[in-house]
C-alpha positions as a Markdown table, in Angstrom:
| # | Residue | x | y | z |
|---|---|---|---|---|
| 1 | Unk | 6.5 | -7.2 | -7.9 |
| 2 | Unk | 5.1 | -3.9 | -9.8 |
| 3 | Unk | 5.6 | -0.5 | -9.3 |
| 4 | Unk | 6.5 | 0.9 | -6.2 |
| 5 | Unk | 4.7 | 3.9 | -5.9 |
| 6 | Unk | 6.4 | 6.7 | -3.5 |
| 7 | Unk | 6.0 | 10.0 | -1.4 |
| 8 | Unk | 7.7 | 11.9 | 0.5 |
| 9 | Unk | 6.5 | 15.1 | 2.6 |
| 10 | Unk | 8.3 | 18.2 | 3.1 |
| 11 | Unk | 9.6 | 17.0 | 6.7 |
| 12 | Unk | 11.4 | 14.3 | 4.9 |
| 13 | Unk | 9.3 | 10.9 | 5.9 |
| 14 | Unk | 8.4 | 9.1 | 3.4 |
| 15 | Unk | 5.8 | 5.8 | 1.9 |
| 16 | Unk | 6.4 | 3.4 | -0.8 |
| 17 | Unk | 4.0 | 0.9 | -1.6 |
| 18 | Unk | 4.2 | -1.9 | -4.6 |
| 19 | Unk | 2.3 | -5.3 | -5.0 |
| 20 | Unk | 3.7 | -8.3 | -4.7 |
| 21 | Unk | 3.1 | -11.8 | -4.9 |
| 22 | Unk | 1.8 | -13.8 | -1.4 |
| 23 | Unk | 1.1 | -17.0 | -1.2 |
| 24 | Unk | -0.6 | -16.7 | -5.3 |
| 25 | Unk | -2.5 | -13.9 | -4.8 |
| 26 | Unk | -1.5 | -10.4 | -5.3 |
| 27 | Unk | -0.7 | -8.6 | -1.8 |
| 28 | Unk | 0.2 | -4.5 | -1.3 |
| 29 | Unk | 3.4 | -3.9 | 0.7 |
| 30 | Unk | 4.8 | -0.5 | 2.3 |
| 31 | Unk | 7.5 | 0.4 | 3.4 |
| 32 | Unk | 7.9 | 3.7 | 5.4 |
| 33 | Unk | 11.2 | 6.4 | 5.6 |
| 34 | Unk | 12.3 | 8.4 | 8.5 |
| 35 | Unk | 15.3 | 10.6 | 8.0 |
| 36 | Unk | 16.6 | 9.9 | 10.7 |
| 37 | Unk | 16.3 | 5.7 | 10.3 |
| 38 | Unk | 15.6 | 5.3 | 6.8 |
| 39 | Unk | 13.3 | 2.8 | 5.6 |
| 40 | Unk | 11.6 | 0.3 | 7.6 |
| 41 | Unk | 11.2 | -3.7 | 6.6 |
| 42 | Unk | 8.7 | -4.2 | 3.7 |
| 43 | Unk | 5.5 | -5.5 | 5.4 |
| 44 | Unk | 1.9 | -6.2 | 4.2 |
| 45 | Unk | -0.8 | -3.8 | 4.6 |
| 46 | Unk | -3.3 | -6.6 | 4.1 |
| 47 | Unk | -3.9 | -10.0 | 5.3 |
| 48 | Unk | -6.4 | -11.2 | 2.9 |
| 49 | Unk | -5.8 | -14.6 | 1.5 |
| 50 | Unk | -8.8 | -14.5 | -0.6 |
| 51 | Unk | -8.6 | -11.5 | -3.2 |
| 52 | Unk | -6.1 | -10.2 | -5.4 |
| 53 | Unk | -4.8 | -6.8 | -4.3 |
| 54 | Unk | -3.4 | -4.2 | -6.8 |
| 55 | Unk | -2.8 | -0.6 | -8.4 |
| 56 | Unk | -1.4 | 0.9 | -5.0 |
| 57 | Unk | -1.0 | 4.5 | -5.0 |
| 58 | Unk | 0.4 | 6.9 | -1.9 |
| 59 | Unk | 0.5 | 10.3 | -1.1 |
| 60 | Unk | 0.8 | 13.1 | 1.6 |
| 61 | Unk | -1.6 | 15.5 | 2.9 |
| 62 | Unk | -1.6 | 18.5 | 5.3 |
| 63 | Unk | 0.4 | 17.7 | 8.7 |
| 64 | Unk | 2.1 | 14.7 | 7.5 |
| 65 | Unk | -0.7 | 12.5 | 7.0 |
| 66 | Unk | 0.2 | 10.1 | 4.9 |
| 67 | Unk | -2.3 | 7.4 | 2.7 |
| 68 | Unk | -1.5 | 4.5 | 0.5 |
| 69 | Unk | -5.0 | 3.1 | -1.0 |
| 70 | Unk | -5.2 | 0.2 | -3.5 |
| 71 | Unk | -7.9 | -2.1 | -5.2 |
| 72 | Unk | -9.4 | -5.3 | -3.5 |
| 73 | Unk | -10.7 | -7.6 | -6.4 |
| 74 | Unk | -12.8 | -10.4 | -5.5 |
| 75 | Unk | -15.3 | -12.9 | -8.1 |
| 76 | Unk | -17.7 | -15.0 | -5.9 |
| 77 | Unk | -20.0 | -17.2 | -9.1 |
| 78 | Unk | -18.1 | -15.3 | -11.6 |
| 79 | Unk | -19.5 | -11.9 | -10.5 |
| 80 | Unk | -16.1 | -9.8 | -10.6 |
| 81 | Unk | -16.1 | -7.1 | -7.0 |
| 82 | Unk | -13.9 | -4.4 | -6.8 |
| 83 | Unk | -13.2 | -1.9 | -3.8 |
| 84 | Unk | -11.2 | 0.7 | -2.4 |
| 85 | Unk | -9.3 | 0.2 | 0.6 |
| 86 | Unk | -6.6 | 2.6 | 2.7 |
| 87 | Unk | -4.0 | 2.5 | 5.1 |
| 88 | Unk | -3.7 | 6.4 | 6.9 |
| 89 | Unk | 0.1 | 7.2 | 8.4 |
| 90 | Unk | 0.0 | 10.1 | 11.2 |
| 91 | Unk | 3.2 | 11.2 | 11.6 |
């Protein structure tokens, strides 16, 4: 596991995201605060079983929009891919 990476927003909810190992490959899990809950059950915000996912980041913008984003990493013939994916939270 690296990281997690957290956020919280001025109503009090809250992401974390980390990686984590799944399976052998690198996965991105979240995990997301309410004040009045707390935090939810790690789960993954991918199901890829064929790329390494890493460097998560999160953050809140305007109206409690959250986003966590992180890096897909695939090599198909020993041509390395890279790519940005998301997850959006509207609270």
């Amino acid at each position: 596991m690296s990281g997690p990476e957290i956020a919280v927003d001025g109503a009090g909810r809250g992401l974390a995201v980390w990686t984590q190992k799944a399976a052998a490959l690198r996965s991105i899990f979240a995990s997301e605060l309410s004040p009045a809950q707390g935090w939810t059950e790690a789960h993954p915000l991918e199901d890829d079983n064929a790329a390494e996912h890493w460097e998560p980041t999160v953050g809140f913008g305007p109206n409690g929009t959250g986003i966590a984003a992180w890096v897909r990493e695939t090599t198909t013939n020993e041509i390395m891919r890279r790519s940005i994916f998301a997850a959006v939270y509207k609270y």
